[in-house]
C-alpha positions in Angstrom: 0.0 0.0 0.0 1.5 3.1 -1.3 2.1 5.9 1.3 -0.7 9.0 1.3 0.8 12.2 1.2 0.0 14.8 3.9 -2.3 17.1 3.6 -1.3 20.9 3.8 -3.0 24.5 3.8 -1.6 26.0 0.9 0.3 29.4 0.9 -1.3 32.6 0.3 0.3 34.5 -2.5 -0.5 37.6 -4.4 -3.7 37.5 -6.8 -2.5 36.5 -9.8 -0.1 33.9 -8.9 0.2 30.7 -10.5 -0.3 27.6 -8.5 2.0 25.4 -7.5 3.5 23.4 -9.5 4.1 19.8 -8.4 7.9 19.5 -7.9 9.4 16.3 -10.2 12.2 15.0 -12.0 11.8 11.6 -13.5 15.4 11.0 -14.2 14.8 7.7 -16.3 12.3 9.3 -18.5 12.6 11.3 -21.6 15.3 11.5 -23.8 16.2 10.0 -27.0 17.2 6.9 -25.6 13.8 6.7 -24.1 11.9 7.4 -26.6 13.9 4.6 -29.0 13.1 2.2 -26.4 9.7 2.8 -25.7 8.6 2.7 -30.0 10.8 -0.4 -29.8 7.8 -1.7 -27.2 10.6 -2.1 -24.5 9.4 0.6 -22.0 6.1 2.5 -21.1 5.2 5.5 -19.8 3.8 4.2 -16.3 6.4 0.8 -15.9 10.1 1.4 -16.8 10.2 -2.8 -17.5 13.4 -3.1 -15.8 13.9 -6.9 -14.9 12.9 -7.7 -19.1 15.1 -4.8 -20.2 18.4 -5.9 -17.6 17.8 -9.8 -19.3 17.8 -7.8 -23.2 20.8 -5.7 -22.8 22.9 -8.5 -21.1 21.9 -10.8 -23.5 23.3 -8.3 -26.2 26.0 -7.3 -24.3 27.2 -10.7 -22.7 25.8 -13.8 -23.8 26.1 -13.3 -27.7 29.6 -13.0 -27.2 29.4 -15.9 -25.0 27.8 -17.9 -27.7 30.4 -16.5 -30.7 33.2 -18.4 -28.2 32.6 -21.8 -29.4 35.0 -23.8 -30.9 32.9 -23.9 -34.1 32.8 -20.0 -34.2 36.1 -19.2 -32.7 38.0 -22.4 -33.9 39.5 -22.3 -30.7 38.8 -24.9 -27.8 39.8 -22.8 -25.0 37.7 -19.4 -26.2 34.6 -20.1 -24.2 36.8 -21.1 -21.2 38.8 -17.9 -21.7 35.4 -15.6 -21.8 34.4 -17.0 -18.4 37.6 -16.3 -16.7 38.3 -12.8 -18.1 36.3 -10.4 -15.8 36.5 -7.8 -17.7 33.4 -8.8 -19.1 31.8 -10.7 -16.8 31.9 -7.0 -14.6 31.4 -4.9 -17.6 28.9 -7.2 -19.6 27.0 -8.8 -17.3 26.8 -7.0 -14.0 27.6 -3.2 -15.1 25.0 -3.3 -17.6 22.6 -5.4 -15.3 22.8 -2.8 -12.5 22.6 0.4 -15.2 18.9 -0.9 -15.9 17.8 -2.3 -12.6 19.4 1.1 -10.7 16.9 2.8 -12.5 13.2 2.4 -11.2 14.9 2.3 -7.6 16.6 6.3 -8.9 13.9 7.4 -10.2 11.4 6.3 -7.5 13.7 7.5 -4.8 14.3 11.2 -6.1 10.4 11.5 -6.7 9.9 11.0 -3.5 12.3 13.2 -1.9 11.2 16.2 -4.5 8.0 15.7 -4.3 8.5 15.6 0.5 9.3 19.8 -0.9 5.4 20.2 -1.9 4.1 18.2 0.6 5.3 20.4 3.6 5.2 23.3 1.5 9.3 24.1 1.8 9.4 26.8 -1.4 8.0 29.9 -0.4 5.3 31.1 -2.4 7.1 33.7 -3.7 9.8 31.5 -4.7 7.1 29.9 -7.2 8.1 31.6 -11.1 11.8 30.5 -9.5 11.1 26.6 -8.8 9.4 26.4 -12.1 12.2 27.9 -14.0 14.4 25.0 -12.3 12.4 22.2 -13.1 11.8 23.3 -16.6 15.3 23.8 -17.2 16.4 20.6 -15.2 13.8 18.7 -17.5 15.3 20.5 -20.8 19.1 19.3 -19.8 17.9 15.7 -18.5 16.5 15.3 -21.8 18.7 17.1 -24.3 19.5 14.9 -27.5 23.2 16.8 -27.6 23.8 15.5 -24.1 22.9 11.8 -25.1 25.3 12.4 -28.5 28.2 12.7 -26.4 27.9 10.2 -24.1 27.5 7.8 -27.1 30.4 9.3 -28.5 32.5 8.9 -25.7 31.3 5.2 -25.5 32.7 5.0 -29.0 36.1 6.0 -27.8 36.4 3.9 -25.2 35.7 1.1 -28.0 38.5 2.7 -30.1 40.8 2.6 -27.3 39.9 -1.0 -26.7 40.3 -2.3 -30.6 44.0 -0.6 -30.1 44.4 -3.0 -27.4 42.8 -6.2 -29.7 45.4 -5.4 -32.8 48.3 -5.2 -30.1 47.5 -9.0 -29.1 47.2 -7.5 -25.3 43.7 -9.2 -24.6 42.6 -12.7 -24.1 42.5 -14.9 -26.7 38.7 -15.4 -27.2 39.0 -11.3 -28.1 41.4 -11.8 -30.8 44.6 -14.3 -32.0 47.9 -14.9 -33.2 48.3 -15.8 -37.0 50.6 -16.0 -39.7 49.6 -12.5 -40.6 49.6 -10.7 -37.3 46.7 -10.3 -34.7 43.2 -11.8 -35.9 40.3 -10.3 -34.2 37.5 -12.9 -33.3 33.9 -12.6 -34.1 33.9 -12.1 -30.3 36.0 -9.8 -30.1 34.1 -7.6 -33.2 30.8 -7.6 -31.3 32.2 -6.8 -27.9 34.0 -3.4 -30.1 30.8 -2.8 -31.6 28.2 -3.3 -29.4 29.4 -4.6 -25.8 32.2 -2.1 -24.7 29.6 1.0 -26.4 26.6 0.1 -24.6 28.0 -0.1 -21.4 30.0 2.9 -21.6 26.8 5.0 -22.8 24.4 3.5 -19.9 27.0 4.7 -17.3 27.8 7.4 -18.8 24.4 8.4 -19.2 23.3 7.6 -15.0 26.2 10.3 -14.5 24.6 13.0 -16.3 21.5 13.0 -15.1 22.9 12.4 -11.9 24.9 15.8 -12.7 21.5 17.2 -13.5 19.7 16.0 -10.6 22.8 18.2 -8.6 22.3 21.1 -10.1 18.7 21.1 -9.7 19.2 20.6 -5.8 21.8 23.6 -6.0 19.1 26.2 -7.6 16.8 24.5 -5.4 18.7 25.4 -2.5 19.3 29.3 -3.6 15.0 29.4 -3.4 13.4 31.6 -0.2 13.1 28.0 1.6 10.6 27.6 4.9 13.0 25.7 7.4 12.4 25.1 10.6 15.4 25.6 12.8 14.3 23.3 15.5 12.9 20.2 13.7 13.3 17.2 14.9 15.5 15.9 12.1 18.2 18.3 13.6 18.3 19.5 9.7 16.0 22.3 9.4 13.3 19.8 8.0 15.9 18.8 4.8 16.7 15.5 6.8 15.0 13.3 4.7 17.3 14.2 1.9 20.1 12.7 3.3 19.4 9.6 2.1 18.9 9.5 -1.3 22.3 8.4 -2.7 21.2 5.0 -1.2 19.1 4.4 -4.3 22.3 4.6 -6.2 23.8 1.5 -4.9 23.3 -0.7 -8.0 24.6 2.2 -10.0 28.0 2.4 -7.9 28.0 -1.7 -7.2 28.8 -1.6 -11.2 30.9 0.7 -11.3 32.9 -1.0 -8.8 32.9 -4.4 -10.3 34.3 -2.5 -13.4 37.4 -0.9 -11.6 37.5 -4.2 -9.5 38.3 -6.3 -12.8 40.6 -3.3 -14.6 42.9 -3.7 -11.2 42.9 -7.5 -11.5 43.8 -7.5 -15.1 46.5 -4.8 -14.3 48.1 -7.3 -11.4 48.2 -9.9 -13.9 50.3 -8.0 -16.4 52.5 -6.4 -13.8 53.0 -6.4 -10.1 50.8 -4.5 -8.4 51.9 -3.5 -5.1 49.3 -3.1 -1.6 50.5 0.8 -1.7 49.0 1.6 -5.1 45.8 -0.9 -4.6 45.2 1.1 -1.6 45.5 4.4 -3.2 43.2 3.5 -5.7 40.4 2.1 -3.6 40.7 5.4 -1.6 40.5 8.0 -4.2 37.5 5.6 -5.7 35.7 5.8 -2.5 36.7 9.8 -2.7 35.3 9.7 -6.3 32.0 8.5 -5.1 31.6 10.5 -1.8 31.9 13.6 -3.6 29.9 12.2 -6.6 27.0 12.4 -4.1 27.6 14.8 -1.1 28.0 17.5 -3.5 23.7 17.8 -3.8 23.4 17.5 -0.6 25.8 20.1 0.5 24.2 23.0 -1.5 21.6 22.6 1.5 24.3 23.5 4.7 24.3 27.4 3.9 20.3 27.9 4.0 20.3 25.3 7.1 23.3 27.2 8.7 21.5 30.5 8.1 18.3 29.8 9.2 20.0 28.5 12.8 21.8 31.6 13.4 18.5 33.6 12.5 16.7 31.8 15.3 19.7 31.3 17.7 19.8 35.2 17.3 16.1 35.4 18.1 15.8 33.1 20.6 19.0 34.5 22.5 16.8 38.3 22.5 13.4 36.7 23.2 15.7 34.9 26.3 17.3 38.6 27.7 14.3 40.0 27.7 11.9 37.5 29.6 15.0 37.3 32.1 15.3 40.8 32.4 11.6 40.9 33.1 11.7 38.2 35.7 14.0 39.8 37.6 12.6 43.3 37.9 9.3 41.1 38.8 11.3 39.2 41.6 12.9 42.7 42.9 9.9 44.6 42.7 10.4 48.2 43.6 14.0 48.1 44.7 15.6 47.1 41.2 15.8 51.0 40.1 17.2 51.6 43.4 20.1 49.4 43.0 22.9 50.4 42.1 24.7 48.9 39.1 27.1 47.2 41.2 25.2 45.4 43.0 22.9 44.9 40.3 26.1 42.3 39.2 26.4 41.1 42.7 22.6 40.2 42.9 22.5 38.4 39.1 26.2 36.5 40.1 24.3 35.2 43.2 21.7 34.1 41.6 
């Protein structure tokens, strides 16, 4: 049973104001990758079809060049064998591109909900409004920009030209490519791994990190709105607390991604020594990588929160001097203008 949203009064602007516009960004929608898929029958507006599109693109990605390693394909015996214990593409192929397609429903679900937690307790200020809409629309514009898609697939074509250097040079595997009386031989493999493997997993990363890089700066302009914190909520965040959490719903995305550096390290050891010093300083500045990958959202929040604290630390500090300055000339009575300022000092000290 889905959770009902919370009821609240709306603002009252100025006549003449447009209502509010419900805050979203459906980060696995739109696009021209989108829009392919879904006249292809493979997605729908209301049911991304993640679990049948995963099994699709792994299939393409993995299996076929799984099945163009047999011996009657390859004319090699040990092809297959070699695919299976390469994992290059058993983390590129098969889980990277697995956790690109099944990482987004849990995205796109997750972000909705957080955006959507701004309308429900009615953050924006009203007069923030024209501004909010402005930043969705031109979230929405940059999420689904055709250029943005273009380079993504053309960077995923490099990284398959840098790749086919490394099949002519021999340096891969032999189910990729072999040694023959006229140099390196490419394998039918090895062809559909340049051509459609390597490309497709590079553009489905590629692609999560730009519309991550969208989603960021749409919580940066959303965090330069008039916002309606609360300095004492309970979250000890102003009432952003429930932000904090929404990286979680990348963990199939960054699981991936990790597999992929995971199996680039293991090929590197096996080509060279690798010692624990530079493992070490890899793992750390991958784990730096992704920390500031996704604190960087969430930290266009700590200037409004650290405002609005001062603000009411300020108030509250007044509002405090003035009902003790009341009490005491209450508790004194008629002797407090009497008093001299000294032992005004003596009588607060002693107190």
């Amino acid at each position: 049973m889905s959770e009902q949203p919370i009821d609240v009064p709306p603002e009252k602007g100025s006549p003449g104001v447009a209502p509010r516009r419900p805050l979203a960004l459906l980060l696995a929608h739109g696009g021209p990758f989108f829009h392919i898929q879904r006249k292809l029958g493979l997605v729908q507006e209301a049911d991304l079809r993640v679990w049948p599109r995963a099994a699709l693109y792994v299939s393409l990605a993995w299996a076929v060049p799984l099945f163009l390693t047999i011996r009657i394909l390859s004319r090699s015996s040990s092809a297959t064998w070699d695919y299976l214990s390469d994992p290059a593409p058993l983390s590129r192929f098969l889980i990277g591109v697995g956790c690109c397609i099944l990482a987004e429903k849990r995205i796109e679900a997750t972000v909705d909900e957080k955006l959507s937690q701004f309308d429900h307790a009615a953050l924006v200020a009203t007069g923030s409004q024209a501004l909010q809409s402005k930043a969705a629309s031109l979230a929405e514009r940059r999420k689904n920009a055709g250029f943005a898609e273009v380079m993504c697939l053309l960077l995923a074509v490099a990284a398959s030209a840098f790749a086919f250097d490394n099949h002519r040079n021999g340096s891969v595997l032999t189910w990729a490519a072999r040694q023959g009386a006229d140099g390196t031989a490419i394998t039918l493999a090895g062809w559909w791994c340049l051509f459609v493997s390597i490309p497709l997993f590079f553009f489905l990363f590629l692609r999560c990190m730009w519309r991550h890089v969208v989603l960021v700066g749409f919580l940066h302009r959303l965090a330069c709105l008039r916002l309606r914190l609360v300095a004492t909520h309970p979250d000890g965040k102003a009432g952003l607390g429930f932000l904090g959490n929404y990286p979680n719903a990348y963990w199939a995305f960054v699981f991936g991604a990790s597999c992929a550096i995971a199996a680039a390290l293991w090929k590197h050891s096996g080509q060279s020594a690798l010692s624990a010093t530079t493992f070490a300083t890899v793992m750390g500045v991958w784990l730096l990588i992704v920390f500031v990958f996704f604190s960087t959202g969430l930290l266009a929040f700590s200037q409004p929160i650290r405002a609005v604290k001062e603000a009411s630390l300020q108030k509250i500090s007044a509002q405090a001097t003035i009902f003790q300055r009341s009490s005491e000339r209450q508790a004194l009575g008629e002797m407090w203008p009497r008093m001299t300022r000294a032992k005004k000092r003596i009588w607060r000290a002693s107190t």
